[in-house]
C-alpha positions as CSV (number, residue, x, y, z in Angstrom):
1,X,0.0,0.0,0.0
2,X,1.8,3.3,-0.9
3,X,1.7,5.7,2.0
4,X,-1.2,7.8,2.5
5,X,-1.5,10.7,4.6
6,X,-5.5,11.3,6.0
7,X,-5.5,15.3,7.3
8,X,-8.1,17.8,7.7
9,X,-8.7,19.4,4.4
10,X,-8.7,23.3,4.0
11,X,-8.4,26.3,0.8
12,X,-5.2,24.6,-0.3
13,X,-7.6,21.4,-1.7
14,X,-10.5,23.1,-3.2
15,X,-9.0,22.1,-6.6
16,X,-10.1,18.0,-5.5
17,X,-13.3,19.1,-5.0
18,X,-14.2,18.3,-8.5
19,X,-12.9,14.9,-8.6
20,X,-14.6,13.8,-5.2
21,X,-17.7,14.9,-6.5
22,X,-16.9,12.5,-9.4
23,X,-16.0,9.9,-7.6
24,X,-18.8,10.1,-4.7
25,X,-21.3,9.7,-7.8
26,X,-19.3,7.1,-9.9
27,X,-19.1,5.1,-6.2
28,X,-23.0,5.2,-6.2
29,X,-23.9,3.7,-9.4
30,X,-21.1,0.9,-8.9
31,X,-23.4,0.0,-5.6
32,X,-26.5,0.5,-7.6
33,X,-27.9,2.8,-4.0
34,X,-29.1,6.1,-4.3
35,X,-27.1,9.0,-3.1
36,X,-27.4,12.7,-2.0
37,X,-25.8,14.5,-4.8
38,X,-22.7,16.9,-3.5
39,X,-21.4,19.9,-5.8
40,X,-17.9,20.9,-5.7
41,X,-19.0,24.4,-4.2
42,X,-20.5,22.6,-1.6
43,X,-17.7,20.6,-0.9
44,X,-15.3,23.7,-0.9
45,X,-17.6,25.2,1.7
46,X,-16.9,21.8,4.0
47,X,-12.8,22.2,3.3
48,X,-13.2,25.9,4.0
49,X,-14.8,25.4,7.6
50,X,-12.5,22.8,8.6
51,X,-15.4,20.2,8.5
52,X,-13.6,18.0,5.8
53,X,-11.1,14.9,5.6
54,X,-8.9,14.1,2.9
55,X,-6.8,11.4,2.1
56,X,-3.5,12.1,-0.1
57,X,-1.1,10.0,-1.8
58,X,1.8,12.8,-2.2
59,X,-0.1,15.1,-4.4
60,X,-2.9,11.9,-5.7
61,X,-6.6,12.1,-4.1
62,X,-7.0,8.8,-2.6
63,X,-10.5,9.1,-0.6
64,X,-12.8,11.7,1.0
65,X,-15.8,12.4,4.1
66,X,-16.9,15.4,5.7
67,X,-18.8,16.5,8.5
68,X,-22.4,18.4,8.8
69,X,-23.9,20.3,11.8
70,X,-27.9,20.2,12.6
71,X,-29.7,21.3,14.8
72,X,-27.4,23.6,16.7
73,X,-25.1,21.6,16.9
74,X,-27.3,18.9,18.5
75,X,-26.5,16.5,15.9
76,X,-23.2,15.7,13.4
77,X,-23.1,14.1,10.9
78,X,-20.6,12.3,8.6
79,X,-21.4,12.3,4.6
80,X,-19.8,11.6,1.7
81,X,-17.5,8.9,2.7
82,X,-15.4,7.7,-0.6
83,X,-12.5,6.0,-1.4
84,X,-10.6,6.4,-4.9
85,X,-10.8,2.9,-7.0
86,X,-7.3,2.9,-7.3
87,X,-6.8,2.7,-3.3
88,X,-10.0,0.5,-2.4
89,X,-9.4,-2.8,0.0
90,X,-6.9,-1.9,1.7
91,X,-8.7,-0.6,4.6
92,X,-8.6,3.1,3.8
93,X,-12.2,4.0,5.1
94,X,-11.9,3.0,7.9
95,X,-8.7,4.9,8.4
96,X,-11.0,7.8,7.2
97,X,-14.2,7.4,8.9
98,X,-12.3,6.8,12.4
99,X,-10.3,10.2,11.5
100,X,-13.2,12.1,10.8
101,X,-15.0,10.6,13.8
102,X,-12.4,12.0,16.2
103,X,-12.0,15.1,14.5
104,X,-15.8,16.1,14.9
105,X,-15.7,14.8,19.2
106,X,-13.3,17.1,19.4
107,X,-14.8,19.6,17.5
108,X,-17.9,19.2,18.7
109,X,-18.2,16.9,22.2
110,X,-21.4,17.1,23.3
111,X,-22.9,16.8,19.6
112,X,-24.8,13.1,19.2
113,X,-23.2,11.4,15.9
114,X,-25.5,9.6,13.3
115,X,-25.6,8.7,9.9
116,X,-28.1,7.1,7.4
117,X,-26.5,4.5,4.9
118,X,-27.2,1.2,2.9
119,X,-24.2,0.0,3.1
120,X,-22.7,-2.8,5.1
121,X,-19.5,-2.2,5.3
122,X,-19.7,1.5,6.3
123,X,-22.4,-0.1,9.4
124,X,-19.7,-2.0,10.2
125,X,-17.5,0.7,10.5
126,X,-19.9,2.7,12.7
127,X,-20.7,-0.4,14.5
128,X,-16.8,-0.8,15.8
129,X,-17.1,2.6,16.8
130,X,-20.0,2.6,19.3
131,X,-23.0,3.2,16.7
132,X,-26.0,1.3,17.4
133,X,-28.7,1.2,15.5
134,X,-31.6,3.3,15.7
135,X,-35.0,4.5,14.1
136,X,-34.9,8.1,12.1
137,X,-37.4,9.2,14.6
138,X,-34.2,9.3,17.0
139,X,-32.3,10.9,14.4
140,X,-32.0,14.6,13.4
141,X,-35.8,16.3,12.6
142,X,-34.1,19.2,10.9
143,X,-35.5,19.4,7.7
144,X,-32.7,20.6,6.3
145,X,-31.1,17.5,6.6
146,X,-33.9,15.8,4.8
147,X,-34.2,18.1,1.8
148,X,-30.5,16.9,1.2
149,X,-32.3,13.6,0.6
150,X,-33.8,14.9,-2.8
151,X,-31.5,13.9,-5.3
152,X,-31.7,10.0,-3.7
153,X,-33.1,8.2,-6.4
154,X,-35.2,7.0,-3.0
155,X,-36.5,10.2,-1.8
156,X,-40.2,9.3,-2.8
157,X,-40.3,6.5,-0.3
158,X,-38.7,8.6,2.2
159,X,-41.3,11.2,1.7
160,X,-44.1,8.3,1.8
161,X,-43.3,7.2,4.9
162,X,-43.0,10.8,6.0
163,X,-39.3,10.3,6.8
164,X,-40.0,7.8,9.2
165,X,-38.4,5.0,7.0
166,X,-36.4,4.2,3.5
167,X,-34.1,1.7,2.2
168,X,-31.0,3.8,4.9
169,X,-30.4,2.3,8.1
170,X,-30.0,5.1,10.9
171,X,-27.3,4.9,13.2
172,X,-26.7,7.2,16.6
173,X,-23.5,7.6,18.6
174,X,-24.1,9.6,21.8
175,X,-21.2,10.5,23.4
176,X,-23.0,11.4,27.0
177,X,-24.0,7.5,27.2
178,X,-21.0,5.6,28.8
179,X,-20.9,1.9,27.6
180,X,-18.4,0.0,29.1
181,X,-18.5,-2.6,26.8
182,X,-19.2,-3.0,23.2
183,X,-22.1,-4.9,21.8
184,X,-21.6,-7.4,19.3
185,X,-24.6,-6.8,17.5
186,X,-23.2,-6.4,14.1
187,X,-24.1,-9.6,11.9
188,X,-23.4,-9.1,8.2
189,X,-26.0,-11.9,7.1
190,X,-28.6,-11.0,9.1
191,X,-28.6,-7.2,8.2
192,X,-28.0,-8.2,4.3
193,X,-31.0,-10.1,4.7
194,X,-33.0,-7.4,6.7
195,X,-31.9,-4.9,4.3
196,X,-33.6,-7.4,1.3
197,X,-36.6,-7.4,3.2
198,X,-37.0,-4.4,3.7
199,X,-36.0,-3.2,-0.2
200,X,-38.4,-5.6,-1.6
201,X,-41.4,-4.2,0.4
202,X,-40.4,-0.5,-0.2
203,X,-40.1,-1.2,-3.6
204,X,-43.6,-2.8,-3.3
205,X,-45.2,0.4,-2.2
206,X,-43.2,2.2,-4.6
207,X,-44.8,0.4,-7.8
208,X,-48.5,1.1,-5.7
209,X,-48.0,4.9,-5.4
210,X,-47.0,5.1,-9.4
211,X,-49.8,2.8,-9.8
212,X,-51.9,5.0,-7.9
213,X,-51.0,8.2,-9.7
């Protein structure tokens, strides 16, 4: 694995911001999920505040998250976690997500941490770091947050079960509650199959509503 430094990103990166976009959205349609859309602007805005994690090899762009703020700081967030093809399996998310998940305790420590994602390996992730699995109405009811949701190719199921429920898993950290010991709740098998459940009935009710209309 060729060395790869994982810092906070700042004004000296905004010229990746194009390429992470790229590779955010390439990264989706190779996992056939739906994903916010991010713009490079956007992403500049992130790097700008100090709210942003890069991964470098030398002067290469090797993978990518950031951090969001809701509800006054109530709640963070980490989006946009991405890897670059060329530096996949060799345990670089991780690397990231645990950086970024530092960075924004110590940025913001009394902030709850969640995320909404379909992918196993990133609940995995979360899971090693304390997440636990949780329903959205524990999550974040700044809409805001939600309206981010509108590019998902998913977003009308999320909106038809009035943001109670889609094809994303929510996942809370709260730093105030002290566990001693971690649970081992994380089973890949039983959360892919879960996760097929639950796709096949939203997809269900998906077909009804166009029906419907």
């Amino acid at each position: 694995m060729e060395q790869v430094d994982i810092i906070i990103a700042d004004e000296s990166h905004f010229s990746y911001a194009h390429e992470i976009c790229e590779v955010i959205s390439d990264s989706a349609k190779v996992r056939g999920t739906g994903i916010a859309k991010r713009t490079p602007e956007y992403v500049q805005t992130k790097m700008q505040n100090r709210n942003a994690i890069i991964a470098l090899s030398g002067d290469k762009f090797a993978g990518f998250c950031y951090i969001e703020v809701w509800g006054h700081e109530k709640y963070v967030a980490h989006s946009g976690l991405v890897v670059h093809p060329d530096y996949r399996n060799q345990g670089l998310a991780k690397k990231i997500k645990e950086f970024t998940f530092n960075h924004s305790l110590k940025k913001y420590p009394n902030s709850k941490v969640f995320g909404i994602t379909t992918g196993l390996a990133v609940m995995k992730i979360n899971s090693d770091l304390g997440y636990k699995p949780v329903t959205f109405s524990e999550l974040t009811d700044d809409p805001k947050f939600w309206a981010g949701c509108k590019t998902c190719t998913n977003f009308d199921i999320l909106t038809a079960k009035n943001h109670k429920m889609c094809l994303c898993t929510g996942m809370l950290y709260d730093p105030a509650i002290t566990v001693k010991k971690k649970e081992k709740w994380f089973n890949k098998r039983v959360l892919k199959r879960l996760k097929n459940i639950k796709q096949t009935m939203l997809a269900n009710n998906k077909q009804l509503l166009l029906w419907k209309k």
